[in-house]
N, C-alpha and C positions, 0 to 999 in steps of 0.2 A: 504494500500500500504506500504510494508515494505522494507526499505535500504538495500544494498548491503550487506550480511551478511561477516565478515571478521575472525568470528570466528575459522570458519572451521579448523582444523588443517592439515597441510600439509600430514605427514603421511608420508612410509617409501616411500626415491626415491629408482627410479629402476638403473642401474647400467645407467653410463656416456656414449656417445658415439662420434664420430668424431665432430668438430667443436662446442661442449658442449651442444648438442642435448642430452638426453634424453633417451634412449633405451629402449621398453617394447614390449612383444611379443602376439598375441593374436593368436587363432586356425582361418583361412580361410572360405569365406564362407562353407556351404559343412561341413569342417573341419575332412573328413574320411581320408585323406590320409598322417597326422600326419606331414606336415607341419605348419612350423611356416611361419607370415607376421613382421615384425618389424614395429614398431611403434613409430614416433618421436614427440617430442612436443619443443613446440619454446621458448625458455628462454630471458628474456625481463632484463637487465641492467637500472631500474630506479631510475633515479636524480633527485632529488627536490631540487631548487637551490633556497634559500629564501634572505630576507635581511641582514642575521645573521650568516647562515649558508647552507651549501651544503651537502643533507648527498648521498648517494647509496646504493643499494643491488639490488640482483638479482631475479629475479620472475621466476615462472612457469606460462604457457599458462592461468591458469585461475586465476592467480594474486596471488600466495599463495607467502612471500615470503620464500625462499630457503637457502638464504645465512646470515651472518650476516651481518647486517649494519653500515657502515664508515660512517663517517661525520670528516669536517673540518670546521673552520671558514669561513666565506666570506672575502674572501682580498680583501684590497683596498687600491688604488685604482686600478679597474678592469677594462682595455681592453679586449675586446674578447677575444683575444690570448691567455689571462691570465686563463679565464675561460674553456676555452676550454683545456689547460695542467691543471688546475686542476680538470676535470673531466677524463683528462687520467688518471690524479693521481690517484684517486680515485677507477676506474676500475682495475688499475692495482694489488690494493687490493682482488680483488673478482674476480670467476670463469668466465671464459668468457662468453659472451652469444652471442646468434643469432642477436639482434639488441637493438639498445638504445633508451629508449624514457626520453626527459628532458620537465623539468617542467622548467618555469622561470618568474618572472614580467614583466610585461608590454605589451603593443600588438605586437604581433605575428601573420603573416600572410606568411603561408605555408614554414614555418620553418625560415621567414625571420622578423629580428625585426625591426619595424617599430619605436619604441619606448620605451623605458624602466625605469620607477623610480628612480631606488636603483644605481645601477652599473655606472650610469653619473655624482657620486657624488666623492668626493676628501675621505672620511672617512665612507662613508653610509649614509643612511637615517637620512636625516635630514642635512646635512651636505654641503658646497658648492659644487655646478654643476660646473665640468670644461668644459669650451668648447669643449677641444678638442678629451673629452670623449664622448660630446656629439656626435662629426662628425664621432667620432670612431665605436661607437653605430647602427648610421642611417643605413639602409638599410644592415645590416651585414647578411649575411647567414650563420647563426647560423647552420641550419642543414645541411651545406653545409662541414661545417668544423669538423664539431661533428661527421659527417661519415667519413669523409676524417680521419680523427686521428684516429680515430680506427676501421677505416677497416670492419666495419658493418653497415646497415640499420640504420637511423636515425630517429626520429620525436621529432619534437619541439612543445610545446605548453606551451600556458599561465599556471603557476604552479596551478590556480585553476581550470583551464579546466582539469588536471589530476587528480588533487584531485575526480572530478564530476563523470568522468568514475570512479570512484572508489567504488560510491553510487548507484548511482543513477538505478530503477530497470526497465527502458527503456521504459514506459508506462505514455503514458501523457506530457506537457509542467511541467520541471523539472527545477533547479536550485538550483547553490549552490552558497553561499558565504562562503568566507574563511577569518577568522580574526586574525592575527597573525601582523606585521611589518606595516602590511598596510590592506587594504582591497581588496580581490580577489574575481571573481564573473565568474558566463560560466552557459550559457544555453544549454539546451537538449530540444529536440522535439521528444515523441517516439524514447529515445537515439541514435538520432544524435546530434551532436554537432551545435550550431546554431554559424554565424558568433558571434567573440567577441566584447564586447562595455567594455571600459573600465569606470566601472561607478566610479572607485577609485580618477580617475582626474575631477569628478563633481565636482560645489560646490553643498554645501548644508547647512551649515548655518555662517553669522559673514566671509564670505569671506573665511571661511576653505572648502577644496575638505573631501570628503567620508574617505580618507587616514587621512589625517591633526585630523580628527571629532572622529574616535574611532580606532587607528592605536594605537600598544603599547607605544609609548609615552606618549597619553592621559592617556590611563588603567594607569599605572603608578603614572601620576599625580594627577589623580580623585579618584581613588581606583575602585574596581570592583564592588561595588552598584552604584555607579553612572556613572561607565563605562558601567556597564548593560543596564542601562536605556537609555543611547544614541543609544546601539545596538537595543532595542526595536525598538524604534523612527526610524532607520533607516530603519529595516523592515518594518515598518508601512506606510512608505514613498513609499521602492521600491514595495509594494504588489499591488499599483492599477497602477501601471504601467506594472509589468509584467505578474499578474492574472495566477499563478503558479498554478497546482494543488497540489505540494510540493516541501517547501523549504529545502532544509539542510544547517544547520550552522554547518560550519567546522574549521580545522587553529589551528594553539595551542594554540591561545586562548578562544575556543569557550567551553572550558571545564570551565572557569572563567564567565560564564554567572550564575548568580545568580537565586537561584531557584524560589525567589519571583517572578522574570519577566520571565523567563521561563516559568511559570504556568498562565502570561499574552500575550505572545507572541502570541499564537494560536494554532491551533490543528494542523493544514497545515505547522508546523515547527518542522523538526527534527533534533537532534545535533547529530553529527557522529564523530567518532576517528579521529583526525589527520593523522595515517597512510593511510590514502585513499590517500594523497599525493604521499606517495610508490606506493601501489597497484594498483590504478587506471592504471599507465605503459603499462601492459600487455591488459587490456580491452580498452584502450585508440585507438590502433591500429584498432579495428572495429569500432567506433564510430566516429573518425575525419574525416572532409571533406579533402582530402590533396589536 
């Protein structure tokens, strides 16, 4: 069973058309009577909004992306509102597209946030929760306001549920974790997307949650052999709980997994680009329950 392949190269677009669709022309069924059909494909504006940072670019229908990639710091501290202009911002850098899909921490249920890590903080991760971030947070409809600004189709999802559409090859009980600021995680079942469990706010050992245990502040502190070795441990933990038939370890830091434990992890673990975070975008749309 092999990953999403991201290789591919985009290859030449065909010329732009109304509302930043796409234009390409194919011969009709038939095709004697020297008519053309137009043919449009749907351009996805993907946000990966992390602890650290927020970048974007634009996709095409089958996730290539198209445009060059912006990114800004993560400011803070972040209200909605703040986020939400700076994802105008950020679009207003790049080609328009048909609709937007955002990646973000924490759970997320049908574009509404329920909860979030990072953004309830006064400076970021790691840093004091303000209250009134916190009430700011609750119940916000993220996709609600993410379309209302710009005027296009929205979908909101956990940033590692988008990363997953980005992999994952639709066959099988699937899953990805994502380890970067913290730790992210999204199941597939014959890709679809299965409700999310946020396993990042577990504990799991000495009183530390999943985040706290191999979140880059550890990597940091520990170094990356001994930071490896807790990602093992973790794995080893979630596997008889979720009985995957494959994992992929993702996030920008999962290229810092060391080869020693790598080659103890297991065969049913695959480490995948970061970029899936982008790409996933565009595949993200057939795979979410909304």
């Amino acid at each position: 069973m092999a990953p999403f392949d991201h290789s591919r190269a985009a290859g030449p677009r065909p010329p732009t058309g109304p509302a930043g669709r796409s234009e390409a022309t194919a011969d009709p069924p038939g095709g004697s009577n020297g008519n053309v059909v137009p043919v449009t494909t749907t351009s996805t504006l993907s946000v990966d909004c992390g602890g650290g940072g927020i970048k974007a670019s634009v996709l095409d229908a089958e996730g290539a992306i198209v445009s060059r990639a912006v990114r800004t710091p993560t400011p803070y501290p972040l209200p909605p509102t703040k986020l939400v202009e700076t994802i105008a911002g950020l679009a207003e850098q790049l080609p328009r597209a048909d609709r937007v899909t955002v990646g973000m921490p924490g759970m997320i249920r049908h574009g509404v946030v329920i909860a979030t890590p990072h953004y309830i903080t006064r400076d970021g991760p790691r840093s004091r929760v303000l209250p009134e971030l916190v009430e700011q947070w609750a119940r916000f409809d993220m996709g609600g306001a993410v379309s209302t600004r710009l005027a296009i189709p929205a979908l909101v999802l956990n940033d590692a549920e988008v990363a997953g559409c980005g992999v994952v090859t639709g066959h099988g009980h699937e899953m990805i974790v994502t380890l970067g600021t913290g730790l992210g995680n999204a199941v597939f079942d014959n890709g679809m997307l299965a409700p999310h469990v946020e396993v990042s706010q577990g504990p799991v050992r000495w009183g530390l949650t999943y985040d706290d245990y191999i979140g880059e502040h550890e990597r940091l502190r520990l170094g990356d052999a001994h930071w490896s070795r807790r990602v093992r441990r973790v794995v080893d933990a979630l596997r008889p709980m979720y009985l995957w038939d494959r994992l992929y370890l993702g996030g920008g830091n999962s290229r810092r997994i060391t080869a020693f434990q790598l080659g103890r992890i297991g065969d049913d673990v695959v480490v995948v680009s970061n970029e899936a975070g982008m790409t996933g975008g565009a595949r993200c749309w057939d795979m979410a329950r909304t």
